[in-house]
C-alpha positions as CSV (number, residue, x, y, z in Angstrom):
1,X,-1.7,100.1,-10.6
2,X,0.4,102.1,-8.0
3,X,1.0,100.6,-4.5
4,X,1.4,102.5,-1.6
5,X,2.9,101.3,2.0
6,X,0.6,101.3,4.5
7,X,2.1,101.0,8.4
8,X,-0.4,100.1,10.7
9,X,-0.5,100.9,14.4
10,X,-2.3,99.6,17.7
11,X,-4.2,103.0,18.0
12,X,-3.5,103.5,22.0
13,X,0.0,102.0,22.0
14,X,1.4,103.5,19.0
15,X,3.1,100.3,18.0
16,X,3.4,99.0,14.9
17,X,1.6,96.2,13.9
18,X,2.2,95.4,10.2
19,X,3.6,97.1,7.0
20,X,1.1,96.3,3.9
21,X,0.4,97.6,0.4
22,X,-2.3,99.5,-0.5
23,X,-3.8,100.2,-4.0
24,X,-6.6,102.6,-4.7
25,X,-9.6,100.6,-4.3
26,X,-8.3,99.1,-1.2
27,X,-7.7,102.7,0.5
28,X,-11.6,103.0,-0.5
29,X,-12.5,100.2,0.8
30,X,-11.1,100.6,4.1
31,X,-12.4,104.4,4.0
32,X,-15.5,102.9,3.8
33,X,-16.4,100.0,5.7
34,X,-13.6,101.2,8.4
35,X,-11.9,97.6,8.0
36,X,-8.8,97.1,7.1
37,X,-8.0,96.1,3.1
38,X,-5.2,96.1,1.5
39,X,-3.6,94.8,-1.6
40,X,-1.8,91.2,-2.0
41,X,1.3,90.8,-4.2
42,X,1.8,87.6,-3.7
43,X,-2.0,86.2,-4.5
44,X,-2.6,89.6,-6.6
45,X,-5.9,90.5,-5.5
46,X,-7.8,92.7,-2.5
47,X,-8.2,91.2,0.5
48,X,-9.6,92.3,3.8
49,X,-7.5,91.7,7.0
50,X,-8.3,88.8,8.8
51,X,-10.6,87.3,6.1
52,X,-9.2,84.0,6.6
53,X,-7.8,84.2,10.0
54,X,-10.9,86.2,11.9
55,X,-8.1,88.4,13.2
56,X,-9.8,91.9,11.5
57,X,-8.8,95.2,12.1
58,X,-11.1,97.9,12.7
59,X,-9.3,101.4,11.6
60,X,-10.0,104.4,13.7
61,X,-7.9,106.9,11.2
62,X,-6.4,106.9,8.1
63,X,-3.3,109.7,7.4
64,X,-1.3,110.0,4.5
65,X,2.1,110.7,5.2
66,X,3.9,114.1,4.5
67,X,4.2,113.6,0.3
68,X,1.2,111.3,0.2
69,X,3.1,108.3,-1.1
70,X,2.2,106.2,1.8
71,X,-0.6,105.7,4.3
C-alpha cells in the first residue's frame, strides 16, 4: 500500500489545518462522498474525519501536487 501526504486547508483562509495520509481508497472515498477520509497508521485502517469526534470536513477540491506524490 503506498501512502501519500495529504495537507489540508480552511478553503477561504488558506491555513492549514492538518497533515494526514492518504491511501488509494481513501482518495476515492473522499472523491466521492466529498468528506474527508484518510488512512490511519496508528489503528491501520480508513477512517472518515470526524467519525468519532462529529468534527467532519467537507472538501470543496482535491489537487495533487506538482509530481503527484502528495494531495
Amino acid at each position: 500500500m503506498e501512502l501519500r501526504p495529504a495537507i489540508v486547508q480552511d478553503s477561504a483562509s488558506g491555513r492549514v489545518l492538518m497533515l494526514a495520509w492518504m491511501d488509494d481508497e481513501a482518495e476515492r472515498l473522499t472523491r466521492e462522498t466529498g468528506e474527508a477520509w484518510f488512512w490511519s497508521r496508528s489503528r491501520a485502517s480508513l477512517w472518515r474525519k470526524g467519525e468519532t469526534s462529529g468534527n467532519t470536513l467537507a472538501v470543496e477540491e482535491v489537487r495533487d501536487d506538482c509530481d503527484g506524490d502528495a494531495l
